[in-house]
Every structure is written in C-alpha cells, then in structure tokens.
LUMGU-577313 format. One record per atom (N, C-alpha, C): x, y, z. Coordinates in steps of 0.2 Angstrom, whole numbers, padded with zeros to 4 digits, always signed. Example, Ala and Ser with C-alpha at 12.3 -4.5 7.8 and 13.67 -1.06 7.14 Angstrom:
! LUMGU-577313
+0066-0028+0039/+0062-0022+0039/+0066-0016+0039/+0064-0011+0035/+0068-0005+0036/+0064+0000+0039/
! end
This chain:
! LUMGU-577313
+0004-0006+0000/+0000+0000+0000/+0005+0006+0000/+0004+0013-0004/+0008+0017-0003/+0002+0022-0002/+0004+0028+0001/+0004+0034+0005/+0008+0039+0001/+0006+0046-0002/+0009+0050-0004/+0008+0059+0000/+0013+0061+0004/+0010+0067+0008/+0016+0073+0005/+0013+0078+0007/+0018+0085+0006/+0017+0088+0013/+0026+0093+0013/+0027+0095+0019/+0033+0100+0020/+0032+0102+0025/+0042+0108+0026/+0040+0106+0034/+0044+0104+0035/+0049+0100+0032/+0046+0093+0029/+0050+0088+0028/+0046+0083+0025/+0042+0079+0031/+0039+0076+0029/+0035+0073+0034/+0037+0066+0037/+0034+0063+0040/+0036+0055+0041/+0031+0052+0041/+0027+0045+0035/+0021+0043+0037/+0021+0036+0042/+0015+0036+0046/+0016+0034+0049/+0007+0030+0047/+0008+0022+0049/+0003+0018+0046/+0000+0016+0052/-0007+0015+0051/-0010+0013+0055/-0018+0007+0054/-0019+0003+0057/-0022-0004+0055/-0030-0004+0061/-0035-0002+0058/-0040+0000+0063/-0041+0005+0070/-0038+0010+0067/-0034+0012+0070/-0028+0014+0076/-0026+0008+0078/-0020+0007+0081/-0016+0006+0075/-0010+0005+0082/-0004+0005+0077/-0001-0002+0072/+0003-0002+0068/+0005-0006+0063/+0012-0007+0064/+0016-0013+0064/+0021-0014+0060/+0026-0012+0066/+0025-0013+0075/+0029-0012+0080/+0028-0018+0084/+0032-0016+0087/+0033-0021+0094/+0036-0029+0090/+0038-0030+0084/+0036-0038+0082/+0030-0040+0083/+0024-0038+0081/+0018-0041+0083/+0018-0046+0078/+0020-0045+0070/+0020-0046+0067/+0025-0052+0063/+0029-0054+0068/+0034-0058+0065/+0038-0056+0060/+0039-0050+0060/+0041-0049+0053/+0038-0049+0047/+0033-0049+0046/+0028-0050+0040/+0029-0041+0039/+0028-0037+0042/+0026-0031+0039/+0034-0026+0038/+0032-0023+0034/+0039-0018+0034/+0036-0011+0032/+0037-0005+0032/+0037+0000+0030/+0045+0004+0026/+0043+0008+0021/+0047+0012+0019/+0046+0017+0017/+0052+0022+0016/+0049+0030+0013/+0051+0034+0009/+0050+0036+0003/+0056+0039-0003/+0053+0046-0002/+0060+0051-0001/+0060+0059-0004/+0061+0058-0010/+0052+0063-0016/+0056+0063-0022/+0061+0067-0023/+0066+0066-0028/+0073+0071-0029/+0071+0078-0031/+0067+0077-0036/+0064+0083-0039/+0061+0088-0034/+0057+0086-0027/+0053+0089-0024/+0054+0089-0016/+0058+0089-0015/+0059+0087-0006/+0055+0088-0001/+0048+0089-0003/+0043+0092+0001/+0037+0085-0001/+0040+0080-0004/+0034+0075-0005/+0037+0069-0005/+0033+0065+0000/+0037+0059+0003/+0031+0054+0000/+0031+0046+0000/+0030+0041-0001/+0033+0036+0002/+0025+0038+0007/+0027+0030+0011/+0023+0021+0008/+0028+0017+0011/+0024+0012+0009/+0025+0007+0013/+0017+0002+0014/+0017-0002+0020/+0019-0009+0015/+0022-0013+0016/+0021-0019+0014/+0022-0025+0018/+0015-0032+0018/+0014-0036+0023/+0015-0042+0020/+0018-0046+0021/+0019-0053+0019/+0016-0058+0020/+0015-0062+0016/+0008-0069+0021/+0002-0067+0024/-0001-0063+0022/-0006-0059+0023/-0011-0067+0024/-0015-0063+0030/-0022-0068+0033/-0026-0064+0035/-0031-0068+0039/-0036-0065+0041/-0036-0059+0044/-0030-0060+0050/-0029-0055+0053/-0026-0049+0052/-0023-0047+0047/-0023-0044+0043/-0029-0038+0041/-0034-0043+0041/-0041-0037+0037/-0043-0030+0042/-0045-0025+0037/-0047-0019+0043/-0046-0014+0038/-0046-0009+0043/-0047-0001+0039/-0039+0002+0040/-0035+0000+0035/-0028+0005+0033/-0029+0011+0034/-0023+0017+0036/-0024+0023+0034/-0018+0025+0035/-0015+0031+0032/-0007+0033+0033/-0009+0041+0037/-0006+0041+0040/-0005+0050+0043/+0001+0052+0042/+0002+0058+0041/+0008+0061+0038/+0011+0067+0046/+0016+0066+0046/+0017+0071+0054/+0025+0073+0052/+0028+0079+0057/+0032+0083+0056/+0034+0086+0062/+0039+0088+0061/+0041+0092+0069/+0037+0099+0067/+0035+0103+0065/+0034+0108+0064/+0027+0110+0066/
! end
C-alpha cells in the first residue's frame, strides 16, 4: 500500500491498522515492513509504503497513513 503526503519539512508517514498501530513491537513476526522515498525533484513530497507478507485474516481492517512533522 503506498501513502503519498507533502510538507516543510518533510513529513514521516506513519501507518495505522484500525486504528492502532501497525508494523511495531514484532507483533507481526516480521511479515510487515514500512518504507519511505524523498522525491529528488521535490523534497517536500514523501512516499510511504506499508508492505505485509503472508497476509491472513488477521490482517483485514481499515488502513490509513497519517503524515506528521516536527513543525
């Protein structure tokens, strides 16, 4: 799943799985990972992306990405 937000500074997204959190503590054995690209052209626009592995049941539910900043 990708997330794309704008910001000054850049932002950090942060994912979230019915609304708790996603993809901490090891809950997830490693199935889940997150990443996040500055584009070159734009440094004000990030792309986050959630990816889950062996996706199950437990899995299903309402995704959402929030975008946040120190600013």
């Amino acid at each position: 799943i990708q997330c794309t937000a704008r910001g000054s500074p850049a932002p950090y997204i942060n994912w979230r799985l019915n609304w708790g959190h996603i993809c901490r503590d090891g809950y997830d054995n490693g199935r889940c990972q997150i990443s996040q690209s500055i584009d070159s052209s734009d440094p004000s626009l990030v792309t986050g992306t959630l990816t889950i592995r062996n996706v199950n049941n437990n899995d299903a539910g309402a995704y959402s990405c929030e975008a946040l900043n120190n600013q």
